[in-house]
C-alpha positions as a Markdown table, in Angstrom:
| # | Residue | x | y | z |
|---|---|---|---|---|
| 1 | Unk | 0.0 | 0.0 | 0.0 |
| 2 | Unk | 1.3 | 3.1 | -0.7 |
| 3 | Unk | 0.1 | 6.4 | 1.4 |
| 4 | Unk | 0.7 | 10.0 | 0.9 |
| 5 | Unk | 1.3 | 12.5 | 3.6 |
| 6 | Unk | 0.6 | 16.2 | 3.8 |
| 7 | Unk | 2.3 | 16.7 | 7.0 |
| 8 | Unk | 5.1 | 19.5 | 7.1 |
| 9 | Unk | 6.0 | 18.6 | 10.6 |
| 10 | Unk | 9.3 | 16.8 | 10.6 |
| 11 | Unk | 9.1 | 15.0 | 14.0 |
| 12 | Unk | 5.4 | 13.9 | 13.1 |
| 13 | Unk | 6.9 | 12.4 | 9.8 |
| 14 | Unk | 9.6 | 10.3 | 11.9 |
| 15 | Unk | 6.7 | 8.9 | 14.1 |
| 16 | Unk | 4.8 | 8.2 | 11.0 |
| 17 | Unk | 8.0 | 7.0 | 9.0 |
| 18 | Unk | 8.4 | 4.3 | 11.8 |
| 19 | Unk | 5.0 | 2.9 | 12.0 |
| 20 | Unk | 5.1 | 2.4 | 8.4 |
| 21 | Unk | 8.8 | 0.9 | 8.3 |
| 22 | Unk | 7.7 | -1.6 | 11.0 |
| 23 | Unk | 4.6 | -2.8 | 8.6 |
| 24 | Unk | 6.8 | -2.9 | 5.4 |
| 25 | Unk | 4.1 | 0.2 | 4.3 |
| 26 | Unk | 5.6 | 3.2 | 1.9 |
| 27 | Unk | 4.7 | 6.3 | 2.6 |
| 28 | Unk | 5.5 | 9.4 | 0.7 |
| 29 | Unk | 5.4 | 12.8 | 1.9 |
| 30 | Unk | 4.2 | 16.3 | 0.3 |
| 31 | Unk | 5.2 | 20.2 | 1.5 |
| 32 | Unk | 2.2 | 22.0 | -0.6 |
| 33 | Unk | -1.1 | 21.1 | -2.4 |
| 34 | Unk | 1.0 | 20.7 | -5.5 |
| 35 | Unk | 3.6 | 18.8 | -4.5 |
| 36 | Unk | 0.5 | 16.8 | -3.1 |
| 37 | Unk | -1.3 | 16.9 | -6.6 |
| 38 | Unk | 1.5 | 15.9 | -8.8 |
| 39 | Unk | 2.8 | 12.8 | -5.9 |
| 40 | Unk | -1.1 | 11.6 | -6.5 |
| 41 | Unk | -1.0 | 11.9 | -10.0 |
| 42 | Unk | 2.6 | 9.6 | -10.1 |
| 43 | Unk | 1.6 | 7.0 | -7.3 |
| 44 | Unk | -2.2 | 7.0 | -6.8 |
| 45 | Unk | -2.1 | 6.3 | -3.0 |
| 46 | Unk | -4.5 | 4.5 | -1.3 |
| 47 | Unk | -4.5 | 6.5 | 1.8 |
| 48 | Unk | -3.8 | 10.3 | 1.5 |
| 49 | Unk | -3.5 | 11.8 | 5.0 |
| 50 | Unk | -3.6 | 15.7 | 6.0 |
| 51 | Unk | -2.2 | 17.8 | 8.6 |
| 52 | Unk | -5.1 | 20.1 | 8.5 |
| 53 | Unk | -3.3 | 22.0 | 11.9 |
| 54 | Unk | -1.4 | 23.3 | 9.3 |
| 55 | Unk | -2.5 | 26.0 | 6.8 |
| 56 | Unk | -0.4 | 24.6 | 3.9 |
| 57 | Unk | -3.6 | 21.9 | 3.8 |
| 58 | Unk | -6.8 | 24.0 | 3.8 |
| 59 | Unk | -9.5 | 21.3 | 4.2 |
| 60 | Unk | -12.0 | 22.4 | 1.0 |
| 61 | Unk | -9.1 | 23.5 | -1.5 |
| 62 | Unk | -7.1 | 19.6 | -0.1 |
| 63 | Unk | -10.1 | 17.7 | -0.7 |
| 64 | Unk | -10.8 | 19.3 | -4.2 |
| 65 | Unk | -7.6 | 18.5 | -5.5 |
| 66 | Unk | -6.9 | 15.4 | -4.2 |
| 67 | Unk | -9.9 | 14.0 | -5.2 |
| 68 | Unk | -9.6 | 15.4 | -8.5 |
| 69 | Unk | -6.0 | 13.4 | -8.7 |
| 70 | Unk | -6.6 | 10.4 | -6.6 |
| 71 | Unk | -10.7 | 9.8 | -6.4 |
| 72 | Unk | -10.2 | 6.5 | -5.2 |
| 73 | Unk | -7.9 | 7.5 | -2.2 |
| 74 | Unk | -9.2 | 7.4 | 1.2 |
| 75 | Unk | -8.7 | 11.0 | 2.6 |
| 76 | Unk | -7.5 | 11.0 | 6.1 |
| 77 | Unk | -7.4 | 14.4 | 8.0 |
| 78 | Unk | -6.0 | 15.0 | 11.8 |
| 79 | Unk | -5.6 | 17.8 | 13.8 |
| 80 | Unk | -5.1 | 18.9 | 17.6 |
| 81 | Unk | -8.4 | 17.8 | 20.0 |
| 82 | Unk | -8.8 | 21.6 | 20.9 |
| 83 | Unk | -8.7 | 22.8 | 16.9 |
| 84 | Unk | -12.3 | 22.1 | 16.1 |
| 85 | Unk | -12.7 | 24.3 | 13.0 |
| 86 | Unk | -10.6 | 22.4 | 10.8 |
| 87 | Unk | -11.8 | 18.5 | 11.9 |
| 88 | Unk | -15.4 | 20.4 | 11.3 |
| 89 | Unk | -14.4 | 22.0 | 7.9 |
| 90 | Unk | -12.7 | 18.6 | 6.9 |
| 91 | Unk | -15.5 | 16.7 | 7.5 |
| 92 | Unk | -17.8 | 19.3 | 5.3 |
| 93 | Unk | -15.8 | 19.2 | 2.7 |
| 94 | Unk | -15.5 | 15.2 | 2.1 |
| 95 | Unk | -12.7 | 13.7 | 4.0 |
| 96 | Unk | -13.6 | 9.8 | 5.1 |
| 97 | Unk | -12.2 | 10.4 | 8.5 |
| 98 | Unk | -11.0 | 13.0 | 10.3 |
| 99 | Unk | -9.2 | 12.0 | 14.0 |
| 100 | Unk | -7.6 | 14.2 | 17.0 |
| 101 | Unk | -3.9 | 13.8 | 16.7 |
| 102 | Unk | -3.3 | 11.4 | 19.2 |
| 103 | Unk | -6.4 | 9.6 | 17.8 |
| 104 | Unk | -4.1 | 9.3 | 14.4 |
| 105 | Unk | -1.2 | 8.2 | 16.1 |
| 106 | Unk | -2.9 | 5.3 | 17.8 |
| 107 | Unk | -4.7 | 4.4 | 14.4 |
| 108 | Unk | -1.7 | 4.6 | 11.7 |
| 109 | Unk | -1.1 | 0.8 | 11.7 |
| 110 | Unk | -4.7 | 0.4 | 10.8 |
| 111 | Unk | -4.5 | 3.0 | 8.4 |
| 112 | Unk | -1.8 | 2.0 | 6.4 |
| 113 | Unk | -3.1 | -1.4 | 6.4 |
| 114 | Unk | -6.2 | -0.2 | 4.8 |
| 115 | Unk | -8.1 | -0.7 | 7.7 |
């Protein structure tokens, strides 16, 4: 299975990096929606999963224009349990599931298992 990440921050990506390493999973990271666009367009990821804490990842312009490059991706947003506005937004605008951080954390195996 091969996942995308739109997640900027670098110590989140080494938490990420070694779930994944430990179940064999690739994952590939974007910095920007079209870094994000074009790494759909090469890989078609199964999972494509958003930091939407972080502005790079607006929730209504990400799920646009991942779904117009990788419709059949399950779209995954997080963000911090007191940063309502974007799980909200996310969840408006399409995204399959939207989790608290920690909530991510403790489902990445899952997640990249296509669970």
């Amino acid at each position: 299975m091969i996942a995308l990440g739109l997640v900027r921050d670098l110590f989140f990506r080494s938490k990420i990096d070694a779930v994944a390493s430990a179940l064999g999973a690739a994952v590939t990271y974007a910095s920007d929606l079209d870094g994000a666009v074009r790494r759909c367009t090469e890989l078609k990821p199964a999972v494509v999963f958003a930091d939407l804490s972080d502005a790079s990842f607006p929730p209504l312009d990400t799920a646009r224009r991942i779904r117009g490059a990788a419709p059949d991706a399950r779209l995954v947003g997080f963000a911090s349990h007191i940063d309502l506005k974007p799980l909200q937004a996310a969840r408006d605008a399409g995204f399959e599931l939207t989790l608290s951080r920690s909530e991510f954390t403790a489902r990445l195996a899952d997640l990249l298992q296509g669970k």
